[in-house]
N, C-alpha and C positions, 0 to 999 in steps of 0.2 A: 755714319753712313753704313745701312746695310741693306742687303739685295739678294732674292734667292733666284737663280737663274733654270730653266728647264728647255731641252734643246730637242729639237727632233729632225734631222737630216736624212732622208733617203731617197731610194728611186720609184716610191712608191707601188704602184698596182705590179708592177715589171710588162715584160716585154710579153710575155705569155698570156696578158689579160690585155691587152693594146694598149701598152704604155710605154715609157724608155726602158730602152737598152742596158743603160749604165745611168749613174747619175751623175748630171753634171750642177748640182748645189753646192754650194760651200759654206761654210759659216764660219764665226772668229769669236773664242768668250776669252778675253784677258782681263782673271782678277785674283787678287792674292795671291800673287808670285808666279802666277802658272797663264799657259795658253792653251783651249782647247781648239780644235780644226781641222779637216780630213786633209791629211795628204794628196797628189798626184794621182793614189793609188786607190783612193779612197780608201785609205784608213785612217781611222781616228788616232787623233797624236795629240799627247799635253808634255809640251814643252816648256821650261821656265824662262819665264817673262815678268819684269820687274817694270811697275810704271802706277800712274794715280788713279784711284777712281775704278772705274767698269768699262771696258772699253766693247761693243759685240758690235758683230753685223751679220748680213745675210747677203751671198752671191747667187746668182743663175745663169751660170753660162750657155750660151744663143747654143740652144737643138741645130738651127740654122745654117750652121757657122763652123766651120773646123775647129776642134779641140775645147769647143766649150768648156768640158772639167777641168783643163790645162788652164785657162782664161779666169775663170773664179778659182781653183788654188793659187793664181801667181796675184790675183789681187787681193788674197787675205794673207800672202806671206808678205807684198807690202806695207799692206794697214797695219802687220803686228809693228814695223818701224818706229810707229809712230807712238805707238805706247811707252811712252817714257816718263820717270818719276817725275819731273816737273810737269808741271799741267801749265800749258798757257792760260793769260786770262784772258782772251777771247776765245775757244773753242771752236765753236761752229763757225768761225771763219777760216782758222788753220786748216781745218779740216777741210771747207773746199777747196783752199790753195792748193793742198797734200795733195786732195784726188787731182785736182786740174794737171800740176807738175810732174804725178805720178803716171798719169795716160800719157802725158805728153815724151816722157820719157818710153815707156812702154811700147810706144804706138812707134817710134823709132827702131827700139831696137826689132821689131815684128817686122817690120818693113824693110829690113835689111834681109829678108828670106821672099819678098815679094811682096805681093796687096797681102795687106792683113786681111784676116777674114775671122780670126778670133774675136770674142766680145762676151761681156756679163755683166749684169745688172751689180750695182754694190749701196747697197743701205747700210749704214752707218750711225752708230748711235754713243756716247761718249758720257758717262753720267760720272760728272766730278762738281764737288762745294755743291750740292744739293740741287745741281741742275742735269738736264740733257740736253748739248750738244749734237746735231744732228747734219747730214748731210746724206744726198740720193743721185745716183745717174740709175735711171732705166724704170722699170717698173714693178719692182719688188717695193715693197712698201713700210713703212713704221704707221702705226698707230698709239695713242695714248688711252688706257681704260681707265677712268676717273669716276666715283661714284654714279656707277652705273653708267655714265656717258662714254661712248667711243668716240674719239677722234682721230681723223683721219692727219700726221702732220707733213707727210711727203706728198709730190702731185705727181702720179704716173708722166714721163716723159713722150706725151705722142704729137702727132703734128697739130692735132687741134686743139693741146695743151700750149704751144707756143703760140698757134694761130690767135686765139685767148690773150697772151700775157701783151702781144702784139698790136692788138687792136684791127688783126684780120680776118675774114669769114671763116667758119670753121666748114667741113665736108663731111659727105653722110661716111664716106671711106677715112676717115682721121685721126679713130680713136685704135691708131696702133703705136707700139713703142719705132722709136724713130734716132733713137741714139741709145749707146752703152760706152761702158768702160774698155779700153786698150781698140776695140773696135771707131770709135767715133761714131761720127754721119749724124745728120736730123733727116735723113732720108735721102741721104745724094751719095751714099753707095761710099768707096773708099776715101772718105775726107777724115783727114786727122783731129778734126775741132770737135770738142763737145761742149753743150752752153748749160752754165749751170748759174741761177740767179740766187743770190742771199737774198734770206726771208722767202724763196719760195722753191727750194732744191737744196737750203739749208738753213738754218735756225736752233732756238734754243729755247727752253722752257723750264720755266722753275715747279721742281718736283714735288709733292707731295708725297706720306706716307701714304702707305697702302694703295698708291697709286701702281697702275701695271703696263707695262713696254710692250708691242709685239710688233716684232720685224719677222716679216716673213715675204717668200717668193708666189708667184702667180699660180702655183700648184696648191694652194691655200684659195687664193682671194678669186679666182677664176672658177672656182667651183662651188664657194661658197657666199653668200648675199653678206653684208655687211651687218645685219640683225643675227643671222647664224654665231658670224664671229665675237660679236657681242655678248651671246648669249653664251657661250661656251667660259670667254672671259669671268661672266658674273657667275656663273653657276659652277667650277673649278676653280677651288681655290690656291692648289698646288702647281706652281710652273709648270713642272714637270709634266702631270699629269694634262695639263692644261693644253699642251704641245702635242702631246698622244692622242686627247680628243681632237681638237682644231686636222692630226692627220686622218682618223678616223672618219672621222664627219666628213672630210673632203673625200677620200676616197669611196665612201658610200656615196655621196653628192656624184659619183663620175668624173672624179679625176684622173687624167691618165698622164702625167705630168710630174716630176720629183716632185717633192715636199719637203719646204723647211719651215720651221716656227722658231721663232727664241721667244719666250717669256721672260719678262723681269720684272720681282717683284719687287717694290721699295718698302721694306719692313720697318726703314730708319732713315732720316734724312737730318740734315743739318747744313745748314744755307750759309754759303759764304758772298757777301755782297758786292766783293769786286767780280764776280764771275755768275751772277744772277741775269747776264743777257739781256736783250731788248723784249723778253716777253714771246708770246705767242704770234704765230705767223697771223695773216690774216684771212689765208686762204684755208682756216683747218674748217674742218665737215663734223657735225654732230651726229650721232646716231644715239637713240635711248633703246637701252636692254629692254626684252620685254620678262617683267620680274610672273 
């Protein structure tokens, strides 16, 4: 298993060009012994971290919402918990259990100072035995770049995303996010619950090489069309560098909004079969690069 990862975290345009203030993004890269991740303070910190595999994600703590940045750093100093040198053989289930248990715990302790009012999106992505492990609250998103194809494998959390899963009419007003991490709610204000379904809020897929990850927040995908992202994908072959366009392009695009990206590229894989997952969701979305 090998992987080259490229990260870009900021407050983008800033406040002087009508954008944020401060940023309230976060992100998590734990692999070979180390963790990278902003601080409280926003600074960047690589602390050691001992555990299987590749573990990243991407936060956005709610503009909305008091202490957003305080809300995505305390949900990426959880997640690093959970990186430990055993790797379960299911994944993508642990992993929604972790979050569900981890709000639930969170959303308590917040509520011992009054209504919560903190909240942030957390994508999650977990690449161990030649797959990815996957889970999402909010609407920051994972995609998968595969020979030229993008897929979409998280589903934005909005009300006409569950109206959808439900079998109820969806509304012209529905396509907003409607629940997050430590905050809760599907739109009813301070309730503790968030609904997260396997196989379509998390899942798992088996990797190929030269296959590429991108988790990133709404300061990415809100500015830019889904062939844009595509296209930066196939045409940067460097994470890194990959992460830098995908902010670029968005900040030209009119974004006023932090920006985070993580890249990952799979350079090497090798497939262990008890932990090869149930396959691909069924609700993932194609998109072709245009070459």
């Amino acid at each position: 298993m090998a992987y080259t990862i490229g990260v870009v975290c900021d407050i983008g345009v800033g406040a002087n060009a009508g954008g944020r203030s401060r940023n309230e993004d976060n992100f998590l890269v734990c692999q070979n012994g180390g963790a990278r991740f902003l601080s409280e303070e926003g600074v960047e910190r690589h602390d050691g971290q001992s555990g299987e595999g590749v573990l990243v994600a991407v936060c956005d703590g709610m503009g909305g919402h008091d202490d957003g940045d305080v809300a995505a750093a305390t949900a990426v100093r959880v997640l690093r918990k959970l990186y430990q040198p055993d790797a379960p053989r299911r994944p993508a289930r642990v992993l929604l259990k972790y979050i569900l248990d981890s709000h639930d715990q969170l959303h308590q302790a917040a509520n011992k100072d009054g209504a919560v009012a903190m909240g942030t999106t957390l994508t999650v992505a977990w690449l161990v035995h030649g797959t990815v492990a996957w889970a999402n609250v909010g609407d920051s998103r994972l995609y998968l770049f595969r020979a030229g194809d993008l897929v979409q494998l998280s589903s934005d959390q909005t009300r006409n995303e569950f109206a959808r899963r439900d079998g109820r009419p969806t509304t012209d007003d529905g396509d907003h996010l409607v629940q997050n991490f430590i905050y809760g709610s599907r739109g009813l204000g301070d309730d503790p619950a968030i609904r997260l379904d396997h196989g379509l809020d998390s899942g798992a897929e088996i990797l190929h090489a030269h296959d590429r990850l991108l988790l990133c927040t709404d300061g990415v995908t809100n500015a830019l069309s889904r062939d844009e992202v595509c296209r930066v994908l196939h045409d940067v072959a460097d994470p890194q560098q990959a992460a830098e366009q995908l902010r670029r392009v968005a900040m030209e695009r009119g974004s006023r909004d932090n920006i985070t990206a993580v890249v990952v590229r799979v350079d090497a894989v090798a497939h262990h079969t008890a932990s090869a997952g149930s396959g691909r969701s069924s609700t993932v979305h194609y998109f072709r690069s245009s070459d």
